[in-house]
Backbone as CSV, one residue per row, in Angstrom:
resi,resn,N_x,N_y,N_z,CA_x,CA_y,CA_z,C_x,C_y,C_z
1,UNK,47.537,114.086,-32.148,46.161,113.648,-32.081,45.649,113.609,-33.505
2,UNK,45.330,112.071,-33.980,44.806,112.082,-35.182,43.306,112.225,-35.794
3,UNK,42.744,112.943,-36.475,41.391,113.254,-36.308,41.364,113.653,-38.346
4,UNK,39.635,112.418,-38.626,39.527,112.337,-39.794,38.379,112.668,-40.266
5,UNK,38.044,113.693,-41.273,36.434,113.796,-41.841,36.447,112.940,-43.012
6,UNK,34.959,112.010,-43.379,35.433,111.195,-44.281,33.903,111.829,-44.696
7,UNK,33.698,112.201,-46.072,32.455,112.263,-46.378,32.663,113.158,-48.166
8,UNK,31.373,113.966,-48.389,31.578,114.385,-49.760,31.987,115.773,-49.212
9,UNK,33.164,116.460,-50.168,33.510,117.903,-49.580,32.254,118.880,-50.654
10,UNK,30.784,118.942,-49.763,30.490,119.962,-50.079,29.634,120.852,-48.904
11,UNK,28.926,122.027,-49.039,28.659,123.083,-47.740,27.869,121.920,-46.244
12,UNK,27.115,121.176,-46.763,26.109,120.761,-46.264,27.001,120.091,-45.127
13,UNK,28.253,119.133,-45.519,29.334,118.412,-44.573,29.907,119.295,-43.448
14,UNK,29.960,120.115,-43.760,30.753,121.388,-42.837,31.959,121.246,-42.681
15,UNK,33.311,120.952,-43.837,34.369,120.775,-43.410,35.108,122.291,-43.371
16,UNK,34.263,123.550,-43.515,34.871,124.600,-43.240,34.198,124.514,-41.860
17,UNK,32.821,124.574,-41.181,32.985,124.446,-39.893,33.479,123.679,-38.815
18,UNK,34.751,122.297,-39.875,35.256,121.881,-38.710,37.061,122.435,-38.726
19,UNK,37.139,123.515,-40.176,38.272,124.056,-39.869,38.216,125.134,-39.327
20,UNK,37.220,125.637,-38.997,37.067,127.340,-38.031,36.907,126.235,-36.808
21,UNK,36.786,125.459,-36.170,37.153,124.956,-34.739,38.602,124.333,-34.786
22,UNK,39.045,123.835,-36.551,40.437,123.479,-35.289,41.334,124.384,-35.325
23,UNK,40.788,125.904,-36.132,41.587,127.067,-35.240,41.532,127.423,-34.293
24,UNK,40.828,126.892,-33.314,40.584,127.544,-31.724,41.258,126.160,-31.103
25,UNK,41.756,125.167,-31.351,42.518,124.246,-30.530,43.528,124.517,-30.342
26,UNK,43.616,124.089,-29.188,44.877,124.465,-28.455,45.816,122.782,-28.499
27,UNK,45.255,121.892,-29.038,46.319,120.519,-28.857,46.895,120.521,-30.090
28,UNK,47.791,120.329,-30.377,48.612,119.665,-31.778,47.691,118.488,-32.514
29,UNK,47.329,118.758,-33.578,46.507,118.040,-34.266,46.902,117.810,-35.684
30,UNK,46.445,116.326,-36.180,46.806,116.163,-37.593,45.511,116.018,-38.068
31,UNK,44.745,116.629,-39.192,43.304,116.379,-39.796,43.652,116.009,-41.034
32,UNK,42.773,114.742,-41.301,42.712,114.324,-42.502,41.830,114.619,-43.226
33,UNK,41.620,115.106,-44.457,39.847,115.024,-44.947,40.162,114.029,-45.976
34,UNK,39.041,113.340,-46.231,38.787,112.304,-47.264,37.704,112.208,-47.530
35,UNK,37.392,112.543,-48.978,36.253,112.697,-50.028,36.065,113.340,-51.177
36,UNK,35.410,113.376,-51.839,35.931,113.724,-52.901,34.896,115.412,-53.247
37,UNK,35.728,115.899,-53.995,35.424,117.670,-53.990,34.033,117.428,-55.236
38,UNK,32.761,117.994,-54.274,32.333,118.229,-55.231,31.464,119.478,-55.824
39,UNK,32.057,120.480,-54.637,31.529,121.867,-55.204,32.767,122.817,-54.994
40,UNK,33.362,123.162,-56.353,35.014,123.785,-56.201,34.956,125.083,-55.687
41,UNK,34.371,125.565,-55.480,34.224,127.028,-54.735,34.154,126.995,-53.415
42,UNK,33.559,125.871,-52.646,33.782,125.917,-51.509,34.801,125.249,-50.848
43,UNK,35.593,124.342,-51.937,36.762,123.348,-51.995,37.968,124.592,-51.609
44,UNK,38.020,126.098,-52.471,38.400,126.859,-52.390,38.465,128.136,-51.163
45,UNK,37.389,127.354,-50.712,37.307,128.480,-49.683,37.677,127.781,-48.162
46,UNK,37.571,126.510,-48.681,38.284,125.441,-47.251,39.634,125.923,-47.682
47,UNK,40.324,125.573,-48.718,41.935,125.921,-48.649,41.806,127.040,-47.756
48,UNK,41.718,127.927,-48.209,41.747,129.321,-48.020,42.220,129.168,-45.610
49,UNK,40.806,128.290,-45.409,40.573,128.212,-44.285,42.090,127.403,-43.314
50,UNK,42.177,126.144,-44.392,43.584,125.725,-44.311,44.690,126.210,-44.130
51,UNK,44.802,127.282,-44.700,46.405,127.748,-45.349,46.356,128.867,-43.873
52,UNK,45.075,129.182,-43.419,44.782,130.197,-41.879,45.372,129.460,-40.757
53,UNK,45.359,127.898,-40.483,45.451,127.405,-39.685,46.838,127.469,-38.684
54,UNK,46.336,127.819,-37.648,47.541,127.913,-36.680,48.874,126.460,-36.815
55,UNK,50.325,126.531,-36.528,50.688,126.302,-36.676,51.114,124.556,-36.249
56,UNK,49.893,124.458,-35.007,50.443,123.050,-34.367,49.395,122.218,-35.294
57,UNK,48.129,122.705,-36.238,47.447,122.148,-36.855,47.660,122.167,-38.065
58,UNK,47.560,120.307,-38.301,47.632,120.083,-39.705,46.354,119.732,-40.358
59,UNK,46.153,120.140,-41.415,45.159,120.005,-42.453,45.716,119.396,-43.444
60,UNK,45.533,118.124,-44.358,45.789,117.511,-45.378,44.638,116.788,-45.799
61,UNK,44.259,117.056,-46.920,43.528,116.785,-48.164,43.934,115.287,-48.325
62,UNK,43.504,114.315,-48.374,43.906,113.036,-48.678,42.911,112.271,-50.010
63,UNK,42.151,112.574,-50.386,40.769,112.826,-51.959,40.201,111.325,-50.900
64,UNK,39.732,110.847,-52.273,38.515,109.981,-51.952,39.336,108.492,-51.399
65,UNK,38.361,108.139,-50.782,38.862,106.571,-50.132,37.795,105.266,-50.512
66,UNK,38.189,104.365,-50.627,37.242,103.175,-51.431,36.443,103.038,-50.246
67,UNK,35.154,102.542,-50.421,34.053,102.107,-48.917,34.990,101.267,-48.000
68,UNK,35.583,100.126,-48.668,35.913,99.455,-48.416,37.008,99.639,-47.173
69,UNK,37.644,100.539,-47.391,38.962,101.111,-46.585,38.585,102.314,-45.645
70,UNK,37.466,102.375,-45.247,37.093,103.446,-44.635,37.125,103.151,-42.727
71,UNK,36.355,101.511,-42.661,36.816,101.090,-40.947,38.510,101.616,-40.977
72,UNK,39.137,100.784,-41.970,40.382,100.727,-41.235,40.973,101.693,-41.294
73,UNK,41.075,103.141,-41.942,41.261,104.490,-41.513,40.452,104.890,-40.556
74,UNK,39.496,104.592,-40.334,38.779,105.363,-39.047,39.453,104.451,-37.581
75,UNK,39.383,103.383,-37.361,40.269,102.905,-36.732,42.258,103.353,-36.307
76,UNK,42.172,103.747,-37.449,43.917,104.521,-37.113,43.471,105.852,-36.333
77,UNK,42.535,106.442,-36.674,42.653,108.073,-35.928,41.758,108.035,-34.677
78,UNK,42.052,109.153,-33.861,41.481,108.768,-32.364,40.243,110.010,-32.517
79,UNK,39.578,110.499,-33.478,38.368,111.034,-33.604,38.314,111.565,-34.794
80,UNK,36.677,111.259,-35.438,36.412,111.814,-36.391,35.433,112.705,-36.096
81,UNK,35.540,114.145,-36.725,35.388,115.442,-36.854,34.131,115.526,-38.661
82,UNK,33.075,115.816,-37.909,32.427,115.683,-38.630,31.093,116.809,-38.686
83,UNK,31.476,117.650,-38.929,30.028,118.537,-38.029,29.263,119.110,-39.534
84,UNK,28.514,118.118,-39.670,27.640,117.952,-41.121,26.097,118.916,-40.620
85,UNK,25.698,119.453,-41.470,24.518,120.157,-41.350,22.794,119.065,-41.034
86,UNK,23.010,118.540,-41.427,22.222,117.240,-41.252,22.312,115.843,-41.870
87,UNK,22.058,114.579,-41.289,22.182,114.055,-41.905,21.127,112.514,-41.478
88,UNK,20.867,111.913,-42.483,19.318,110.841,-41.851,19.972,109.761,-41.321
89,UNK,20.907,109.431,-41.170,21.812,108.112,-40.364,23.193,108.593,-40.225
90,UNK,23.991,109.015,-41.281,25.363,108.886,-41.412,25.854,107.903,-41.484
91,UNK,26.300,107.443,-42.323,27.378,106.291,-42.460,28.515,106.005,-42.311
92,UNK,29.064,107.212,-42.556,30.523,107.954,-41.880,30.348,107.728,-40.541
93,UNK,29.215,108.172,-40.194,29.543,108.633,-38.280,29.216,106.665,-37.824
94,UNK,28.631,106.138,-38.090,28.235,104.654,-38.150,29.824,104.300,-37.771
95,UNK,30.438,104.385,-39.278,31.557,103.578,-39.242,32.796,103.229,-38.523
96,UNK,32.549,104.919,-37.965,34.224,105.686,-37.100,33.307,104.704,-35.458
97,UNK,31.863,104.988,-35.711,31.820,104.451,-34.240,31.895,103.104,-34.482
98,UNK,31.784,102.572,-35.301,32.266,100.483,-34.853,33.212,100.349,-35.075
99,UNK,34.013,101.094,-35.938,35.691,101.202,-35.733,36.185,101.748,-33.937
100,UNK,35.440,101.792,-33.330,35.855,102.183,-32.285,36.857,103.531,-31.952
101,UNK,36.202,104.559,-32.706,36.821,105.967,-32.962,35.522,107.408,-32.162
102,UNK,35.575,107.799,-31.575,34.689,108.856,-31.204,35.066,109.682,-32.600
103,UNK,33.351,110.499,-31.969,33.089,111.071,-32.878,32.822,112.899,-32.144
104,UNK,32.631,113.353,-33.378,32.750,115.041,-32.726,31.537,115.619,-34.341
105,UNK,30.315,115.607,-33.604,29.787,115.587,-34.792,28.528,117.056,-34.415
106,UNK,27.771,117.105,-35.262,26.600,118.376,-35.510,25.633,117.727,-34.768
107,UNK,24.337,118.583,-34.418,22.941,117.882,-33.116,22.177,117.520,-34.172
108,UNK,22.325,117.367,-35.446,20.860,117.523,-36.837,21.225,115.871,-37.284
109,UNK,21.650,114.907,-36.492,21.828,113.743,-37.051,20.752,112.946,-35.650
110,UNK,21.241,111.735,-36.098,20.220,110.557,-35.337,20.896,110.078,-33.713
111,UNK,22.639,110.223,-34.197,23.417,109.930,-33.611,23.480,111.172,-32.098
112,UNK,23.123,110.669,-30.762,22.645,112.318,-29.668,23.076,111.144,-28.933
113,UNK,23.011,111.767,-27.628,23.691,111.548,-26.385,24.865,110.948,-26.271
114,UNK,25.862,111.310,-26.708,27.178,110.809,-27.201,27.981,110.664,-25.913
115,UNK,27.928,112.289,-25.236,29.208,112.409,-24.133,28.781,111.519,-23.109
116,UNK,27.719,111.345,-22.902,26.822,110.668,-21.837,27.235,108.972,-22.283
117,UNK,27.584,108.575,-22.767,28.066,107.271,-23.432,29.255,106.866,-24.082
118,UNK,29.977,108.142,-23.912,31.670,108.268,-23.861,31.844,107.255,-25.185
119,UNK,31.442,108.049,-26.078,31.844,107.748,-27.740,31.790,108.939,-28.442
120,UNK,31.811,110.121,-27.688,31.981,111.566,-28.672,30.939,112.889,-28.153
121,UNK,30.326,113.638,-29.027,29.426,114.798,-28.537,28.961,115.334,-29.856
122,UNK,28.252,115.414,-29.894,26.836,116.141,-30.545,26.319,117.467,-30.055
123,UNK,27.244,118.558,-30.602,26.902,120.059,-30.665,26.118,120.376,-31.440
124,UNK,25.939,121.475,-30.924,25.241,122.760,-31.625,26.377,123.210,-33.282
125,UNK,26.415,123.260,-34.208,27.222,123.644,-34.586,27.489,125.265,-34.906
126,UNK,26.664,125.914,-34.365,27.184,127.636,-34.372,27.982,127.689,-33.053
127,UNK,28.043,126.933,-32.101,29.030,126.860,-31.207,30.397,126.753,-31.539
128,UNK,31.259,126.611,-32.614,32.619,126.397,-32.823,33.373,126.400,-31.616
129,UNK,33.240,127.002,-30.377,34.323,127.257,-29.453,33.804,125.995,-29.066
130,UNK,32.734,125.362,-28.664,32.221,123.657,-27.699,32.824,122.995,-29.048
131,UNK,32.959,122.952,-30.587,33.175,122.026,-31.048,34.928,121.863,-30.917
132,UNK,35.984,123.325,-30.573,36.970,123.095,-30.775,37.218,122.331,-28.451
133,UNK,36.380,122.991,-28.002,36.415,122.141,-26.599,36.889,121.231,-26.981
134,UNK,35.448,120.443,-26.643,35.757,118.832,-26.984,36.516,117.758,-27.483
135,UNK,36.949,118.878,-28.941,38.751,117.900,-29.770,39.788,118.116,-28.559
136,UNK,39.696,119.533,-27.890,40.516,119.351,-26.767,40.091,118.730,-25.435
137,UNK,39.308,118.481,-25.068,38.862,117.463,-24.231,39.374,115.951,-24.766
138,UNK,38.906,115.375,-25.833,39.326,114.167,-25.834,40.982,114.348,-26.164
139,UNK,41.306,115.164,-26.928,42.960,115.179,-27.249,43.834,115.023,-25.334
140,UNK,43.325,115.723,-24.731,43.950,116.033,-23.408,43.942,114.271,-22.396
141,UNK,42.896,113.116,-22.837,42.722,112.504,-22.079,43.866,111.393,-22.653
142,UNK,44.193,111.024,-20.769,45.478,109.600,-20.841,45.086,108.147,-21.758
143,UNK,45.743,107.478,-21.598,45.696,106.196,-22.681,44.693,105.250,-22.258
144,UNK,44.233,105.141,-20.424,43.161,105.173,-20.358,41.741,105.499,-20.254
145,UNK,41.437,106.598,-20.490,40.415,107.627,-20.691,39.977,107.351,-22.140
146,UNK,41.399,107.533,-23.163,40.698,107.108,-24.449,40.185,105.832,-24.658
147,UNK,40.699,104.921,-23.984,40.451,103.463,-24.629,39.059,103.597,-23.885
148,UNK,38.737,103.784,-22.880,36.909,104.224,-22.317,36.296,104.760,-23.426
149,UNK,36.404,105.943,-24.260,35.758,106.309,-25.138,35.616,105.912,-26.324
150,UNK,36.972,104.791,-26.896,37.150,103.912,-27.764,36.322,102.954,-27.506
151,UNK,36.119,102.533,-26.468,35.150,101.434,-25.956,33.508,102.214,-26.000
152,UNK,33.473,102.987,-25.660,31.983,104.095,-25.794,31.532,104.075,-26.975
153,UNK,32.241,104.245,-28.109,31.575,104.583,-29.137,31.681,103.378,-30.004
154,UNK,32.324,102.171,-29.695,32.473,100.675,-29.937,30.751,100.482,-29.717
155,UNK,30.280,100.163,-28.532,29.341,100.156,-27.477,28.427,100.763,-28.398
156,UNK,28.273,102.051,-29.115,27.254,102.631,-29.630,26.666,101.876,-30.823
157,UNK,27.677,101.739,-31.684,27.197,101.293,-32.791,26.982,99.529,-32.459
158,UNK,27.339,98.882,-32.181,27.178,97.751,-31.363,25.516,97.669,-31.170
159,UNK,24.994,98.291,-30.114,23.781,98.853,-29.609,23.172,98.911,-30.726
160,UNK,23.514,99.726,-31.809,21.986,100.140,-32.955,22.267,98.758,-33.437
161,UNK,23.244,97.817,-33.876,23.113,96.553,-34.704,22.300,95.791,-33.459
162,UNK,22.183,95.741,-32.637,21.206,95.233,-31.502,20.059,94.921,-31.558
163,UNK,19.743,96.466,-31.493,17.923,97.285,-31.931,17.512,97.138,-33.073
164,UNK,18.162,97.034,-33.917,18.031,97.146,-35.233,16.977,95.972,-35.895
165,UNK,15.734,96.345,-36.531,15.114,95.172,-37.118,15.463,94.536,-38.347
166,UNK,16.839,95.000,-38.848,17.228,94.683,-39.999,17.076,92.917,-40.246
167,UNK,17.964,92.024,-39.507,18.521,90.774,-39.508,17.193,90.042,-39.281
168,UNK,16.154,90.841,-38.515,14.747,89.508,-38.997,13.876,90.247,-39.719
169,UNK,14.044,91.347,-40.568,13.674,91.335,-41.707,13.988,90.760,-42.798
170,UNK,14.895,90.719,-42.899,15.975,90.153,-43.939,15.530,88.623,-43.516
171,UNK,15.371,87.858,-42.866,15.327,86.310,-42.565,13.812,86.438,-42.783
172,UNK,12.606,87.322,-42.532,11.517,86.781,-43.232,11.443,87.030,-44.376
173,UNK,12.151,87.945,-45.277,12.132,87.973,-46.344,12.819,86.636,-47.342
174,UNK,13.991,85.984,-46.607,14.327,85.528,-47.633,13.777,84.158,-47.147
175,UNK,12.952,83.864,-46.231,12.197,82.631,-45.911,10.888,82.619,-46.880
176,UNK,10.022,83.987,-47.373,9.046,84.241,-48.214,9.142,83.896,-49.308
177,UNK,10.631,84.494,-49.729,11.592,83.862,-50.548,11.950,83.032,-51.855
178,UNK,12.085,82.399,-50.301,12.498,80.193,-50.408,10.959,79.755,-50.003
179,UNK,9.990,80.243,-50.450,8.414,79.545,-50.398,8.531,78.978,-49.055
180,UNK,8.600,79.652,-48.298,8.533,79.175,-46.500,9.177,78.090,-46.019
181,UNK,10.219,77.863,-46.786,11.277,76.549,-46.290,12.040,77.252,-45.901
């Protein structure tokens, strides 16, 4: 089960609170992190958390990834693990969901009612045991169960480009522009 945090490695991301949950999993897991270190003491204290990790879980450091290449890694892994302390959109969590990747993320973002729409879950994050659940919940489900939740969290981000007033803002702006032609 492939599962990726893509963001900046510092406290606020929580990639030590998403390695104290994938010590409580019970599925064989490969974790990627990707981003780039930018407070070394706590860079140090994730190893630390790493090098703890039970044996069917992998942890690998992979550094920073171009914007550009970020769908199509989130697209290879079947959830991204993200349990950030807050965050005002996420762009990360955006991306994994139109890549069609669930997500396993913190309740302090925009992104809520996830399980209910079978594209991921939105914990509590002092819960660690519901955040390591859930990787085992989706890790446990057949090839069609995931492609439902692949399709769920497709569906999500889909939805906000929907709602979104971006595309006729942007068209009265650039009609104001072009002097109303």
């Amino acid at each position: 089960f492939r599962i990726a945090f893509v963001g900046r490695i510092s406290p606020v991301k929580g990639v030590d609170i998403a390695l104290r949950a994938l010590a409580q999993v019970r599925a064989p897991v490969r974790f990627e992190i990707y981003g780039p270190v930018q407070d070394a003491a706590y860079w140090h204290s994730c190893t630390a958390l790493i090098a703890a990790l039970p044996s069917h879980v992998e942890a690998v450091a992979m550094g920073e990834i171009a914007n550009s290449a970020v769908a199509e890694t989130m697209a290879r892994q079947d959830l991204m693990l993200m349990p950030s302390l807050s965050e005002n959109f996420g762009h990360g969590i955006f991306e994994s969901l139109a890549a069609g990747t669930p997500v396993v993320i913190g309740d302090k973002t925009p992104w809520r009612d996830l399980a209910a729409r079978r594209a991921g879950f939105d914990l509590p994050l002092a819960d660690v045991a519901a955040l390591a659940a859930a990787i085992d919940r989706l890790a446990a489900m057949d090839a069609a169960t995931a492609q439902q939740w692949r399709d769920g969290a497709r569906a999500v981000a889909e939805g906000f480009v929907a709602a979104s007033p971006a595309l006729a803002q942007m068209r009265a702006l650039y009609h104001e522009l072009a002097g109303g032609r």
